[in-house]
C-alpha positions as CSV (number, residue, x, y, z in Angstrom):
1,X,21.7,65.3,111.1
2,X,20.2,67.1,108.4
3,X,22.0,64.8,105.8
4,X,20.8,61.3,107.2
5,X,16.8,62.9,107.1
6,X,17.2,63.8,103.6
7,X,19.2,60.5,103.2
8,X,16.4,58.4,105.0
9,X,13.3,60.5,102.8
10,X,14.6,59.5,99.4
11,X,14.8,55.7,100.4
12,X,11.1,55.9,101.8
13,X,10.7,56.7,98.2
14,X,12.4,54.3,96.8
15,X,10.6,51.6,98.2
16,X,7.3,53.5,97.9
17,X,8.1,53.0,94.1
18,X,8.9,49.4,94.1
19,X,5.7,48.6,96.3
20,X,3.4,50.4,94.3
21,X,1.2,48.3,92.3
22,X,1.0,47.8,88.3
23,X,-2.2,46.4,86.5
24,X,-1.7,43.7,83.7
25,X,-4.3,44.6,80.9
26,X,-4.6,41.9,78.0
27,X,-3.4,42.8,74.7
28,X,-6.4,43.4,71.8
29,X,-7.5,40.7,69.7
30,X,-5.7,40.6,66.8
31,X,-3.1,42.5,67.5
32,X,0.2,40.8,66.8
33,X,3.1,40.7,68.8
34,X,6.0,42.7,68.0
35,X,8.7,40.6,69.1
36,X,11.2,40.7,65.9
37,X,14.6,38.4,65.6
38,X,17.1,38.9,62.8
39,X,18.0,36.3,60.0
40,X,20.7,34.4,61.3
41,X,21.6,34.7,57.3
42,X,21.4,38.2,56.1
43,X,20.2,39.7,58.8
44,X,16.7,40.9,57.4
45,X,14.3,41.6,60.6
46,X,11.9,38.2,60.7
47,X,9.1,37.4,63.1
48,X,10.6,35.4,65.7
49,X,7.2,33.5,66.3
50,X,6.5,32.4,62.8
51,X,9.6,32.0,61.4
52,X,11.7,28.8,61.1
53,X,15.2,27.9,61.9
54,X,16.1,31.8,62.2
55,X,15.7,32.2,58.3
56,X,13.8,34.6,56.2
57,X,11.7,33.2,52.9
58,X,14.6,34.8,50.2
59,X,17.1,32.7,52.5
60,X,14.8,29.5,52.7
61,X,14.8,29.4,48.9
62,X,18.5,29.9,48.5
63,X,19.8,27.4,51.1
64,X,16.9,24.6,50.4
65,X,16.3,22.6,47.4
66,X,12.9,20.7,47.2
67,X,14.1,19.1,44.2
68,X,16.9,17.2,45.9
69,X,16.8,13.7,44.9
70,X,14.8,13.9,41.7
71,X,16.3,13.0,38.7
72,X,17.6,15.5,35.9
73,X,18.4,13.6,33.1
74,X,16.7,10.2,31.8
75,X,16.1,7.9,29.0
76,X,13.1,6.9,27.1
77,X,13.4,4.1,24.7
78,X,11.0,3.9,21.6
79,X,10.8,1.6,19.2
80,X,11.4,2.7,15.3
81,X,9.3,0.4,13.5
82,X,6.2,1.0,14.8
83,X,6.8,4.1,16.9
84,X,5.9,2.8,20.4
85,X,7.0,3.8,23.5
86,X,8.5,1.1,26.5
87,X,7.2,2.2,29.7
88,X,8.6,-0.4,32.2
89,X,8.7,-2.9,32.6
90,X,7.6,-4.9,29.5
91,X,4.5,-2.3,28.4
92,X,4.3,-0.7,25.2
93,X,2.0,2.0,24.1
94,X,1.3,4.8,21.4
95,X,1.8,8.3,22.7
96,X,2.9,11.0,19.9
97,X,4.9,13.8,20.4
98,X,4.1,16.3,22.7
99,X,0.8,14.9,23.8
100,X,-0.3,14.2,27.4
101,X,0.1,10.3,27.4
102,X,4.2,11.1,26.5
103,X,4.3,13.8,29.3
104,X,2.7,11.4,31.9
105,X,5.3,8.8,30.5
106,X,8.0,11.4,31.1
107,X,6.8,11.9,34.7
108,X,6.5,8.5,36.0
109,X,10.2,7.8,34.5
110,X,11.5,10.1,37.0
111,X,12.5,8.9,40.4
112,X,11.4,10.7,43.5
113,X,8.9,12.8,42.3
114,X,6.3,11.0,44.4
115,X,7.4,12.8,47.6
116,X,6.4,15.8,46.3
117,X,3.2,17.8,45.0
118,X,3.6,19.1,40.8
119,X,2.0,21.9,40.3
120,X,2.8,22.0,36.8
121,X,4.4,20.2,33.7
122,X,5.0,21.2,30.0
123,X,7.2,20.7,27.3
124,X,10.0,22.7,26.1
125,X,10.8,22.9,22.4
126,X,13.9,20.9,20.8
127,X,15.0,20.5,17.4
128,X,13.2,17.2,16.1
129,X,16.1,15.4,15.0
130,X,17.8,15.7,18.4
131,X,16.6,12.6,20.0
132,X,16.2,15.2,23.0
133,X,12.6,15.4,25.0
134,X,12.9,18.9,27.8
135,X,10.1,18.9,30.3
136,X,9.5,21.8,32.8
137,X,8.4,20.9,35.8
138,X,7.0,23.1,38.7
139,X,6.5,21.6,42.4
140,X,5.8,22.6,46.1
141,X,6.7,21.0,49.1
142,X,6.9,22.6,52.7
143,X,10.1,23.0,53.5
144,X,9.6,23.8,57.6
145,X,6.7,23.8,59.5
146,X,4.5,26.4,58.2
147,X,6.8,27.3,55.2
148,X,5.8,25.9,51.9
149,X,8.4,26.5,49.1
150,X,7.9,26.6,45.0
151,X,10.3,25.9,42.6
152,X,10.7,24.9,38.8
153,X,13.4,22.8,36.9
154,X,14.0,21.4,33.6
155,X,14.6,17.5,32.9
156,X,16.3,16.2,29.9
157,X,15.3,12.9,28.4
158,X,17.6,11.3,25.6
159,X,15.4,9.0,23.1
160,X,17.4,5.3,22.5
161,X,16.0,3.0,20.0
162,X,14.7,-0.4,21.5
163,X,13.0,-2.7,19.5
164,X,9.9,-4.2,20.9
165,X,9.3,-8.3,21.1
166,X,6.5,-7.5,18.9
167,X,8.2,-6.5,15.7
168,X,11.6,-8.4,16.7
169,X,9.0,-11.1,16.2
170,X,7.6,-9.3,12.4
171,X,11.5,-9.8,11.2
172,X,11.8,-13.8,12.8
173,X,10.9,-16.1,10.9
174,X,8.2,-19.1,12.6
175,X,7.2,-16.6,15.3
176,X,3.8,-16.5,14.6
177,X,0.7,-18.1,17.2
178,X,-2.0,-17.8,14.5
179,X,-2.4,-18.3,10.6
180,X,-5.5,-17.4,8.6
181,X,-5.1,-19.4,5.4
182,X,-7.4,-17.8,3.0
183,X,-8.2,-19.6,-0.5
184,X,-10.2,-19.4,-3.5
185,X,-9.7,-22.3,-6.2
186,X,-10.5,-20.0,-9.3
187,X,-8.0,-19.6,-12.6
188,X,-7.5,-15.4,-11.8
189,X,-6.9,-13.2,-8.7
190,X,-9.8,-10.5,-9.3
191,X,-11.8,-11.6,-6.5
192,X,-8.6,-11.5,-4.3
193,X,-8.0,-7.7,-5.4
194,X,-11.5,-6.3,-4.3
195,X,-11.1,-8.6,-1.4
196,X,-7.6,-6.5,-0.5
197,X,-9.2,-3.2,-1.6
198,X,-11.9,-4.0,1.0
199,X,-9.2,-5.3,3.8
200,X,-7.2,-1.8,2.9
201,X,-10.3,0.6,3.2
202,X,-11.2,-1.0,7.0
203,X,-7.5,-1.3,8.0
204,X,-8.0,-5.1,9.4
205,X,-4.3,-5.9,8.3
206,X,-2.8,-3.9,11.2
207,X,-2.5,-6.5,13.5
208,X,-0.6,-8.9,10.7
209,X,2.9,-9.9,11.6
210,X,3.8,-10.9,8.1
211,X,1.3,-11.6,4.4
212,X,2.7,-14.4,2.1
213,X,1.2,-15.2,-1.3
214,X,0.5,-18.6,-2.0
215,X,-0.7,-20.8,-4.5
216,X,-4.7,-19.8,-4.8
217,X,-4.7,-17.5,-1.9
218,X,-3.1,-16.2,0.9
219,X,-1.7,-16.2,4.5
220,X,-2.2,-13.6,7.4
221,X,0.6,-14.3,10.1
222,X,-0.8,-13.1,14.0
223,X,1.0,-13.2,17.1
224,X,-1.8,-13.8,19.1
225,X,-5.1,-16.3,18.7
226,X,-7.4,-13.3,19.3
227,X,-6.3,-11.3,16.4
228,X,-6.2,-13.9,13.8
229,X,-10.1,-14.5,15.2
230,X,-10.9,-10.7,15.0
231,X,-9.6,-10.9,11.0
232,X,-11.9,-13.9,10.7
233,X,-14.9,-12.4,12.3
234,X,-14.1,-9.5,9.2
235,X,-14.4,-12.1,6.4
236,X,-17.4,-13.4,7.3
237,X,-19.2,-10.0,7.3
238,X,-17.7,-9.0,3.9
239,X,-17.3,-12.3,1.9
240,X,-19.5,-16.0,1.9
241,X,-16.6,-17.9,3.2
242,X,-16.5,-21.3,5.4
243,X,-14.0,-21.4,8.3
244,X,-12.3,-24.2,9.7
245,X,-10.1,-24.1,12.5
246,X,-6.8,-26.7,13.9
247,X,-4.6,-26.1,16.6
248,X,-1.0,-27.9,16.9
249,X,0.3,-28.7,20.5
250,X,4.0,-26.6,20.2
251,X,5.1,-27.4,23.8
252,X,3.8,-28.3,27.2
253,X,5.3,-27.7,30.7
254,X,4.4,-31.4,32.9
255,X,5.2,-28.8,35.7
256,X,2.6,-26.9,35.2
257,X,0.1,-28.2,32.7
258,X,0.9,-25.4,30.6
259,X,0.8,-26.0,27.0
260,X,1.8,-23.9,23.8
261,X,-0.4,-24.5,20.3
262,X,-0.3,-22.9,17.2
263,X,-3.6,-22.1,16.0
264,X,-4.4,-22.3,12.0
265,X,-7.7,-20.8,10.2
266,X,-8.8,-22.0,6.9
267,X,-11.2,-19.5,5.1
268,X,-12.4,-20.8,2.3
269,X,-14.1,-18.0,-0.3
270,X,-17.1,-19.2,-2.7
271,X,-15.3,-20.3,-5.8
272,X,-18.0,-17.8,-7.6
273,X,-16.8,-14.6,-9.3
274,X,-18.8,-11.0,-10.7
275,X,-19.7,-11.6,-14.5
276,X,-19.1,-15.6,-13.8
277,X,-22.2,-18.0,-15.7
278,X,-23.6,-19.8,-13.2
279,X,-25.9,-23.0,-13.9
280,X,-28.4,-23.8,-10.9
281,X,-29.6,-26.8,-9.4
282,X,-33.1,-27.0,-10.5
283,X,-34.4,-28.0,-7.1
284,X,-32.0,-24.8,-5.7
285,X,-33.3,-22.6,-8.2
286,X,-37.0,-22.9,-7.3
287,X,-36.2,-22.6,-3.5
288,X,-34.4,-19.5,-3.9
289,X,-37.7,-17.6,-5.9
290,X,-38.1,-20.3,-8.8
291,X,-35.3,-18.3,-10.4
292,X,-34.1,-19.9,-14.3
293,X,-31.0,-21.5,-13.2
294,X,-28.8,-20.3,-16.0
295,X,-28.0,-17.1,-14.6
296,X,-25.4,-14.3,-14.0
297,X,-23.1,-13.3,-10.7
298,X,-23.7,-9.8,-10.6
299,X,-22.6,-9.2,-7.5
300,X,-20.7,-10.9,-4.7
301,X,-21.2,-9.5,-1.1
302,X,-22.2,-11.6,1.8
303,X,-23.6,-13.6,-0.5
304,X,-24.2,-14.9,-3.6
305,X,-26.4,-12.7,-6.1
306,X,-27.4,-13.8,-9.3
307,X,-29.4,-12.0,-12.2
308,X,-31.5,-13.7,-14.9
309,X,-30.9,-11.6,-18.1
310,X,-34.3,-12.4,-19.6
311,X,-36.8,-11.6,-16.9
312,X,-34.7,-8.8,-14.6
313,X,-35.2,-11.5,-11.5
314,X,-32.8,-11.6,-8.9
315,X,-31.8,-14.1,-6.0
316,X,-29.5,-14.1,-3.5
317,X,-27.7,-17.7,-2.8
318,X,-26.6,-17.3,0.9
319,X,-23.8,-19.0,2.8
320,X,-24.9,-21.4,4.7
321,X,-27.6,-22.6,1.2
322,X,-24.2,-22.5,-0.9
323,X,-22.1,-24.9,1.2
324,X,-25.2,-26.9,2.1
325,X,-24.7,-27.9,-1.7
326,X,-21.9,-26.2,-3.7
327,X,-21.8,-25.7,-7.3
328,X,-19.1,-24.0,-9.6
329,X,-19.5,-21.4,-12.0
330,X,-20.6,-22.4,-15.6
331,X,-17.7,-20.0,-17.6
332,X,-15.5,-17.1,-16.5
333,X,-14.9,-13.7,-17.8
334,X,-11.9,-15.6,-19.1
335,X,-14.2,-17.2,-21.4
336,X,-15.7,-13.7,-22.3
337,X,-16.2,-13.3,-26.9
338,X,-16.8,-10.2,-28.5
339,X,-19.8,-9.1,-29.6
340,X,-21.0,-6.1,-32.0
341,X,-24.3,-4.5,-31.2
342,X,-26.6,-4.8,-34.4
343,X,-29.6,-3.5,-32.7
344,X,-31.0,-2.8,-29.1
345,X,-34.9,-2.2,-28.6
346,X,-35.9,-1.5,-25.0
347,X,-38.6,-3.5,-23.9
348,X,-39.8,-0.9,-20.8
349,X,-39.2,-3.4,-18.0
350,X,-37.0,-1.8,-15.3
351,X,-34.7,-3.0,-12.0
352,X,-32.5,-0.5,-10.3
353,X,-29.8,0.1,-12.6
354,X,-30.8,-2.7,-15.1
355,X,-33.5,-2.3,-18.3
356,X,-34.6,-5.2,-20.0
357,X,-34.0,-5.4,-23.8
358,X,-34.1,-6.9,-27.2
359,X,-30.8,-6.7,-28.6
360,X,-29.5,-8.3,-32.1
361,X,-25.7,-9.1,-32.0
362,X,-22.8,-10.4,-33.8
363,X,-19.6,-12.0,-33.0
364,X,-16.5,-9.5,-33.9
365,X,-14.8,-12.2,-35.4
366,X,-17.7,-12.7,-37.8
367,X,-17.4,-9.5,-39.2
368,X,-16.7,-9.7,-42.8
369,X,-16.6,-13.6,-42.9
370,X,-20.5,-14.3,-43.1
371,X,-23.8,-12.6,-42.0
372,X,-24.6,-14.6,-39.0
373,X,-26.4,-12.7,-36.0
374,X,-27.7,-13.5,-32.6
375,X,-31.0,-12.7,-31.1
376,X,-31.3,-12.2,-27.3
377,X,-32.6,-10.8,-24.2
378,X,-29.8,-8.0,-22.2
379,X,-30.3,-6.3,-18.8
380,X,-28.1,-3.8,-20.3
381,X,-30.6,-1.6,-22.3
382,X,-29.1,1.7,-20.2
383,X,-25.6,1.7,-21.7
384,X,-25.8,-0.2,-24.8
385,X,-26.7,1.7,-28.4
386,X,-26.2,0.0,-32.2
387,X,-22.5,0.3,-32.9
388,X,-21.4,-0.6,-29.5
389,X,-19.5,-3.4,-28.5
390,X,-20.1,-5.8,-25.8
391,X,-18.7,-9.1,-23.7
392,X,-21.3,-11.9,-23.2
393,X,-21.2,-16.1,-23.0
394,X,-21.7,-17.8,-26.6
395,X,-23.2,-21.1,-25.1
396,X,-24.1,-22.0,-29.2
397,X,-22.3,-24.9,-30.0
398,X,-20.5,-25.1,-26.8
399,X,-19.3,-27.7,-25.0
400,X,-19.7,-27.2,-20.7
401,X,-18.9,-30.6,-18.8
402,X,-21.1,-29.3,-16.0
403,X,-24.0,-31.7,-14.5
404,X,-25.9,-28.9,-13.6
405,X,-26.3,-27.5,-17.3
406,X,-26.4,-31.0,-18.6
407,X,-29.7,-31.2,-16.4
408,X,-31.1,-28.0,-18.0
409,X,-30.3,-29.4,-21.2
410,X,-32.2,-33.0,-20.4
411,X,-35.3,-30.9,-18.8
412,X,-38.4,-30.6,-20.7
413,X,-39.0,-27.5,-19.1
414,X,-35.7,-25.5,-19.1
415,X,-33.9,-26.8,-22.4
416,X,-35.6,-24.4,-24.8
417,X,-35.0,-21.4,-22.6
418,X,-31.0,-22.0,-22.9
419,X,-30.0,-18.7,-25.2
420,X,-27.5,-18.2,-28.0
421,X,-25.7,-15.5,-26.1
422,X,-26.1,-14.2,-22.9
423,X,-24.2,-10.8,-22.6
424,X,-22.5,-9.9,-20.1
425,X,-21.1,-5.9,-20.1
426,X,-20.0,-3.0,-22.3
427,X,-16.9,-3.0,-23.6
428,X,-14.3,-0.3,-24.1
429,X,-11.8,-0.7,-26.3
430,X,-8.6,1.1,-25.3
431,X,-5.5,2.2,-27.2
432,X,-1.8,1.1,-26.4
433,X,-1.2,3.9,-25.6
434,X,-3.4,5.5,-23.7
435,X,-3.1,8.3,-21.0
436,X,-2.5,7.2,-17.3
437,X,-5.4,7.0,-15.0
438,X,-5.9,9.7,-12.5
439,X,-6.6,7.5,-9.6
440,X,-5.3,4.9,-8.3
441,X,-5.5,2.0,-5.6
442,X,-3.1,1.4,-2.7
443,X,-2.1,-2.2,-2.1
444,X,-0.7,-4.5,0.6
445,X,3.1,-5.2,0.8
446,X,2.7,-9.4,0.4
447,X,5.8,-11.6,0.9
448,X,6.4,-13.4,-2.3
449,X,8.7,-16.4,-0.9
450,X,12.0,-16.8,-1.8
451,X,11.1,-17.9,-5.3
452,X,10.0,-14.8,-7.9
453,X,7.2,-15.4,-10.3
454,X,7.6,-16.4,-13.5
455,X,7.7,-14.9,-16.2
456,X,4.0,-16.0,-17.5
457,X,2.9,-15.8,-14.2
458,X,3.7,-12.2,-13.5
459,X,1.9,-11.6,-17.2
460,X,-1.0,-13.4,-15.7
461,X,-0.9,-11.1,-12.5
462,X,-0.7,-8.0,-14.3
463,X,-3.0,-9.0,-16.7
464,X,-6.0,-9.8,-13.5
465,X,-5.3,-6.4,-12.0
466,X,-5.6,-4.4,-15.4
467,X,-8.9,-6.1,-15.6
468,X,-9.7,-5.4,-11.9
469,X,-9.1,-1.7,-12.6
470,X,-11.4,-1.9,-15.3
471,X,-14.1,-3.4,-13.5
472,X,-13.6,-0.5,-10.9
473,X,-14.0,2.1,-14.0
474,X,-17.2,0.9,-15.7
475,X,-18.9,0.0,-12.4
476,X,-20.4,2.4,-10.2
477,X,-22.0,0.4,-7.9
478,X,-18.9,-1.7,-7.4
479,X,-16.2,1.5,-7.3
480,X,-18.4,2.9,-4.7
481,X,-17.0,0.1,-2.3
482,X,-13.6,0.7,-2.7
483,X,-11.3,3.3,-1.7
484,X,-9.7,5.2,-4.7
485,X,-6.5,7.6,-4.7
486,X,-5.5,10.1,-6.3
487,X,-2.7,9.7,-8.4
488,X,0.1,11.8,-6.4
489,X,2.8,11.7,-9.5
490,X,0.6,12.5,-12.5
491,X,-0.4,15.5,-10.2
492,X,3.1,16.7,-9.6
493,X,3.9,16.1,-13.0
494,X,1.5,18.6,-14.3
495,X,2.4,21.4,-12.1
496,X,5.8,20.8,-13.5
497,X,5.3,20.9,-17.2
498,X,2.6,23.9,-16.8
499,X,-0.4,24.5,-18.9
500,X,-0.2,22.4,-22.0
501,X,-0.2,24.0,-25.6
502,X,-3.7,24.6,-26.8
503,X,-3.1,21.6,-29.7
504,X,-1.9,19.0,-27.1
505,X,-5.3,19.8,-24.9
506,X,-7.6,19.0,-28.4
507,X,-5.4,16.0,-29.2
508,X,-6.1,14.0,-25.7
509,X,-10.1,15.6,-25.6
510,X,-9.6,13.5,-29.3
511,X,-8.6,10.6,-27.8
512,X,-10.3,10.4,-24.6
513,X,-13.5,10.5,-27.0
514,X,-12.3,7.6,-29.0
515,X,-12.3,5.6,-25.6
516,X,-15.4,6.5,-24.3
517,X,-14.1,5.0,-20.9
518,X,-16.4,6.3,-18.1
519,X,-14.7,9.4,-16.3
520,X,-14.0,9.1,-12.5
521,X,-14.7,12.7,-11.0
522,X,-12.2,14.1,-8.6
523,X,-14.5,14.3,-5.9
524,X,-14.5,10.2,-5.8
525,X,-10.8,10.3,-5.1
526,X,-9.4,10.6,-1.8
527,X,-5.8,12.5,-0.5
528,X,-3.0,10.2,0.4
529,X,-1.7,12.0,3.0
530,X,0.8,9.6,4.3
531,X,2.5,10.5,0.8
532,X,2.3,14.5,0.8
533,X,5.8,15.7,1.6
534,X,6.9,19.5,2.2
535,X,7.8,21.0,-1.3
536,X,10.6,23.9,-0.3
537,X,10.6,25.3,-3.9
């Protein structure tokens, strides 16, 4: 009996226990939970809550690759004429190495990195001659819900050569759209060379396809209408030219109505030089500031100026008065004689760079034979000293079949202003041998057909450009418009050979004295980088 009381107490118990109540308190704000799992991976204890697919972040990284799908290697084609690069399909732009528009060209090459966010891009270095282009490239993505991974890769790009349809169309021949004929019916080319001098310095030849020298000018080749009219639009701020334009019907689509021309320009250039004698009309002369109509070209810009020796007066003959009613020049510099300074008396009178004198000359060739001298009027009283010698026009006893200076000579009122001589410039006479130049000019690479010069005419050419650089020496005002060089292998000559011997130095200070040619200063003369190449010695 005892045994079933004690039995019967400890089940009253029992149940006491299991009918007692517990109170439910809420947990503290902020306070996380501790349930923990295990990585399913390498067993690292994870939040069960926040974690995905049973993985911890090191196993995440391992097992999933972001980068799936994106390319690693690739090609970018350039082109190795003019350095562009192809970004597909058919556009063609400048980017150099290393810069940002390459590395956005890099990144939009590669497939499927739009599904994904770059956090960062940058090249890596490679040896420059191994057509090879490494990008690093960082990205996120998130990789589960609430899990956003990181990760960095390298992509290799191999350069290929591709030549673009624009210089595939430079090396075929009858590919162009547009032609500027340019022309200028005088017997010499100097006009042409400060004309190319100007072209050089402004760069306006980029856009050229191919240049071809032809008889009294030359032809720009374009591949499209609007650059042939840019180079056009040039001309006509830096020369007095007349334009004409033609178009030729090439092909036409009765589809469509479409229609294919080729488009010419013919510029035509003032058939008026610098130093050229030019003889007025009368009733042109006295609109333009009642000028003397036999005067000089002293200067050809955007128009026409002209100088009259004997009173310092200038005028400027514009383009639209020229072609209104066009005249040619009286002589040439062709037609230059030689004349020995006698005497020069300045008179006081004044213009810029130009002071009126009296000056007593004689020809060169007179020298010796008889006594005969020449009385006249110069603009050249600066430069000119007795003893000097100097280039003017000896209208004396010579013939011009001209209308315009047959006029002068049938006015009451101009005929007995006609001079003996009308001088022109200084002259310099030069050895045979003389030192090179210092400076020099750059020029234009010019197709010359399929036939070379001949012989006289390649005389003729060199002969024009010798007097063009001479023009560009004693001129000031006209050297200040062109861009001059300096002379790259007289330079690296010198620092071969050293300092020269102390008798070498007297003999060229000697003959540079003799010349008296007017010194260019080095600080005139620009660096052609594009020919500085690394010296290893």
């Amino acid at each position: 009996m005892a045994m079933d009381i004690e039995t019967g107490n400890r089940g009253a118990l029992v149940m006491d226990e299991f009918n007692t109540s517990v109170s439910m308190q809420p947990l503290p704000v902020g306070q996380k939970s501790g349930a923990t799992i295990l990585c399913c991976n390498c067993g690292a204890p994870i939040d069960g809550i926040t974690s995905a697919g049973a993985l911890c972040y090191d196993c995440i990284k391992l097992n999933v690759d972001i980068s799936e799908g994106i390319q690693r290697e690739a090609t970018l084609h350039i082109c190795r004429d003019c350095e562009r690069w192809l970004q597909p399909p058919a556009h063609w732009l400048v980017a150099a190495p290393e810069s940002r528009e390459l590395l956005a060209l890099c990144l939009r090459k590669l497939r499927g990195l739009s599904k994904v966010r770059i956090i960062d891009a940058s090249f890596i270095w490679t040896e420059p001659h191994s057509r090879r282009i490494k990008v690093k490239i960082t990205i996120q993505q998130e990789a589960f819900q609430g899990t956003i991974l990181q990760q960095t890769f390298e992509v290799e790009y191999v350069v290929a050569y591709h030549q673009c349809p624009d210089c595939a169309k430079s090396f075929t021949a009858n590919t162009w759209r547009a032609v500027v004929q340019l022309r200028q019916k005088v017997p010499h080319k100097r006009t042409f060379l400060y004309l190319e001098q100007l072209i050089l310095k402004h760069s306006a030849h980029k856009d050229t396809i191919n240049i071809k020298e032809v008889k009294d000018g030359l032809d720009f080749f374009y591949a499209q209408r609007n650059q042939a009219e840019k180079f056009v639009d040039f001309l006509n701020s830096v020369a007095p030219v007349r334009t004409k334009k033609s178009q030729e019907l090439i092909s036409m689509d009765i589809h469509t109505s479409t229609k294919s021309y080729k488009f010419s320009f013919s510029v035509e250039l003032v058939p008026i030089c610098k130093d050229d004698l030019v003889a007025l009309p009368i009733k042109l002369a006295k609109s333009i500031g009642n000028i003397s109509p036999l005067t000089l070209c002293y200067r050809v810009g955007t128009s026409v100026n002209l100088l009259d020796p004997n009173t310092l007066q200038t005028a400027d003959v514009s383009t639209p008065i020229y072609w209104r009613s066009p005249f040619t020049s009286l002589a040439d510099v062709q037609e230059l004689v030689q004349f020995v300074v006698m005497d020069v008396e300045p008179i006081g009178l004044t213009k810029g760079r130009f002071l009126l004198a009296e000056a007593t000359v004689a020809r060169a060739s007179d020298l010796g034979v008889n006594d005969k001298t020449y009385f006249t009027r110069t603009h050249l009283g600066q430069i000119l000293h007795p003893g000097d010698q100097v280039l003017g026009y000896h209208l004396t006893g010579t013939n011009f079949n001209n209308p315009q200076f047959e006029a002068l000579e049938d006015s009451n009122s101009y005929a007995s202003s006609i001079p003996d001589v009308m001088l022109v410039k200084k002259y310099y006479e030069r050895k045979k041998k003389s030192k090179p130049r210092n400076w020099r000019v750059k020029r234009m690479a010019k197709d010359e057909g399929e036939l070379l010069p001949r012989k006289q005419d390649q005389e003729r050419i060199e002969r024009d450009f010798e007097m063009f650089l001479r023009d560009v020496e004693e001129d000031t005002e006209y050297r200040s418009t062109v861009a001059l060089y300096k002379a790259q292998e007289r330079a690296r000559a010198e620092k071969m050979e050293g300092i020269h011997a102390e008798g070498e130095v007297d003999e060229m200070e000697e003959d540079s004295e003799d010349e008296e040619v007017p010194p260019i200063s080095m600080d005139e003369l620009l660096e052609d980088f594009g020919e500085l190449q690394v010296d290893n010695q």
